[in-house]
N, C-alpha and C positions, 0 to 999 in steps of 0.2 A: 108340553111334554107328551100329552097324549098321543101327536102327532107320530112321533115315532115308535110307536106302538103297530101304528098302518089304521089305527081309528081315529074315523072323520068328522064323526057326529059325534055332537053333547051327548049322547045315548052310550050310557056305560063308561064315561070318562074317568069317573072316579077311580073304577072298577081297573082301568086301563092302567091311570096313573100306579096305581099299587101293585098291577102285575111288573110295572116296567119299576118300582123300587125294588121289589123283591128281589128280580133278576138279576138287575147290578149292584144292590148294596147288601143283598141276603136278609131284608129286613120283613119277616111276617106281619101280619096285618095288626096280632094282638103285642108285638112289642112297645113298654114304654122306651118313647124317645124325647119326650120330655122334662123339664124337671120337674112342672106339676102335676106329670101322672098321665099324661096322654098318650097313647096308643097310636101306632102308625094312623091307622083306621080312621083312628078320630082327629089326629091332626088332617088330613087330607082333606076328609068331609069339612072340618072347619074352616080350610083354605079355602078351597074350590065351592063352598056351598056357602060362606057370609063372605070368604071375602073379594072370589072371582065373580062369582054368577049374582049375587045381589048388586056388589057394586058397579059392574057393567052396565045394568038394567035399573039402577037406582032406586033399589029398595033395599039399602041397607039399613039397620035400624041400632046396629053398629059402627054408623060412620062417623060418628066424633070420636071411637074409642083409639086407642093409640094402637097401633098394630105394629110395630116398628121392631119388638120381640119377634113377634110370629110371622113377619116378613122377614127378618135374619133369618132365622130357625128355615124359611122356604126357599129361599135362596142358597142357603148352603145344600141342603138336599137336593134341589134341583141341582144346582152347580157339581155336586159330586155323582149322582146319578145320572146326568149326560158325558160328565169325561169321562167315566167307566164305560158305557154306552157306545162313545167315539172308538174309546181302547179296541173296543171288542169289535167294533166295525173295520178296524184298520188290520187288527190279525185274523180277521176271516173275510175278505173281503171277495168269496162266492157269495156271501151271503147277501139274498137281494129279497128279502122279504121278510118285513121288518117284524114281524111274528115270528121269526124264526130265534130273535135274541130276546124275545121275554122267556126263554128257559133260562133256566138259573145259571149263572157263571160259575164254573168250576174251578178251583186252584184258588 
């Protein structure tokens, strides 16, 4: 997802992913969006930080844990935050710089 953000690097990804949920789902960083209390913020860093970047590189130390929750829970965010994403690509389609749709959606 960071990807269409227009950021390349591991460097601020996280940072990235949450500019580009805000944008299309209006969701701030300190909302709970789960049901045990977790915060955009902190879902993200949980995904991208135990479960993208350790299990890539094989140092998870959560890897027998079931993550099968918190991969639904990422997938549907992903999935809803890129079809909003495309929406807004397809009714502004000057737009050629992928910074220019991490402002927030209006309507």
């Amino acid at each position: 997802m960071e990807v269409l953000t227009g950021k390349l690097s591991r460097k601020g990804s996280q940072e990235a992913i949450r500019k580009l949920i805000k944008a299309n789902l209006g969701v701030d960083d300190d909302k709970v969006i789960t049901r045990d209390g977790m915060t955009m913020k902190e879902f993200i860093e949980l995904i991208y930080g135990k479960g993208r970047n350790r299990m890539i590189h094989g140092e998870n130390e959560a890897l027998g844990h079931d993550w099968s929750t918190w991969r639904a829970a990422a997938e549907k965010l992903a999935r809803d935050c890129i079809v909003l994403y495309m929406n807004r690509i397809a009714e502004n389609p000057s737009i050629n710089d992928p910074k220019q749709l991490l402002q927030h959606a209006s309507g």
